[in-house]
C-alpha positions as CSV (number, residue, x, y, z in Angstrom):
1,X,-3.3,24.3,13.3
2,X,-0.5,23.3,15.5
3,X,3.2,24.8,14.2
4,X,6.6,23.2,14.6
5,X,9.8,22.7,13.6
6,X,12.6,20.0,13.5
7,X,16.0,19.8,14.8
8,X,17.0,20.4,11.1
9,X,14.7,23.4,10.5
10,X,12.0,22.0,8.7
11,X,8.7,24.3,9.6
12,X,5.3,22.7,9.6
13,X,1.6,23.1,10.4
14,X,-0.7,19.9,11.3
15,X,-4.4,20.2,11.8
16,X,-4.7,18.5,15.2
17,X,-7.6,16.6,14.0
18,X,-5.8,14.7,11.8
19,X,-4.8,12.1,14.3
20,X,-8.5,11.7,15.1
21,X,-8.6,8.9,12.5
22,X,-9.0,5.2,12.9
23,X,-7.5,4.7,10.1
24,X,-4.5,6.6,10.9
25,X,-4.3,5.0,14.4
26,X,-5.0,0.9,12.5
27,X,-1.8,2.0,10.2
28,X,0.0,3.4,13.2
29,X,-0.8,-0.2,14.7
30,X,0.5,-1.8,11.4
31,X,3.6,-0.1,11.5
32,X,4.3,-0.8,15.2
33,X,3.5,-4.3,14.1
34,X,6.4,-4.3,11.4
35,X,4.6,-3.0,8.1
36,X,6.7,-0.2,7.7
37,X,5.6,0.8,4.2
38,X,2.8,2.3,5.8
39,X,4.7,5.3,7.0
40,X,3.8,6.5,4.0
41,X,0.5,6.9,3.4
42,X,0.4,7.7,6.8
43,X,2.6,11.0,6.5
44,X,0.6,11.8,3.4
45,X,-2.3,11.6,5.4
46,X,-1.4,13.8,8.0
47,X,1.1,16.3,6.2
48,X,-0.7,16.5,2.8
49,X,0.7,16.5,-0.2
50,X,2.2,20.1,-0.5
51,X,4.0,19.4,2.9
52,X,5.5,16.1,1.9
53,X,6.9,17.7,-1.2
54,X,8.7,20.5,0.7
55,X,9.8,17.8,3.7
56,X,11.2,16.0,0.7
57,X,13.2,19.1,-0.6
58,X,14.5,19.5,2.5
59,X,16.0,16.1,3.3
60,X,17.0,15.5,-0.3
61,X,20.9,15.9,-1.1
62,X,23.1,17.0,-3.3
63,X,22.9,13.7,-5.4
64,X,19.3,13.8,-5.5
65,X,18.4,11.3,-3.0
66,X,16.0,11.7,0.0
67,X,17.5,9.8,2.8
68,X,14.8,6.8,4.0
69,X,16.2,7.4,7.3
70,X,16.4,11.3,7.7
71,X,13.1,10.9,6.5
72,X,12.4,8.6,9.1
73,X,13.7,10.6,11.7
74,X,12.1,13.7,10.6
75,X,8.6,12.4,10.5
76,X,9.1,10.6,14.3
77,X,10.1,13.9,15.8
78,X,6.9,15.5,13.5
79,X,4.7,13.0,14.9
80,X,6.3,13.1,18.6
81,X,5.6,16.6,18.9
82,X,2.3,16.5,17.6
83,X,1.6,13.7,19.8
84,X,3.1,16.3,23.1
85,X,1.1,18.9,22.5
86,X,-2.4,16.6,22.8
């Protein structure tokens, strides 16, 4: 498992396999191409479900909302330094 954290503290652990996965690099395609509503399934598929739900927590604010672009930002600098260390 390869460890990191964000500029805003958030602590995680991806199994450097997980980007080993056609399907994760055609949806990576996708997105480049515009179809950013795969962002989704692609940080699901790489952080799992229990991670997602704590990035969540993190981002979220004191009205409840978690921030589309925080989020945005958070999982680029997740999937930048996953992408350094390989």
């Amino acid at each position: 498992m390869e460890k990191g954290k964000t500029k805003t503290g958030f602590e995680f652990e991806i199994d450097p396999k997980a980007f080993d996965d056609w399907e994760i690099l055609e949806k990576l395609n996708a997105i480049d191409k515009g179809n950013t509503n795969l962002a989704v399934d692609v940080a699901n598929a790489v952080l799992g479900e229990e991670q997602m739900n704590a990035l969540k927590e993190h981002i979220r604010a004191e009205k409840g909302k978690v921030s589309i672009t925080d989020m945005m930002a958070s999982l680029e600098e997740i999937f930048e330094a996953c992408s350094a260390k390989n």
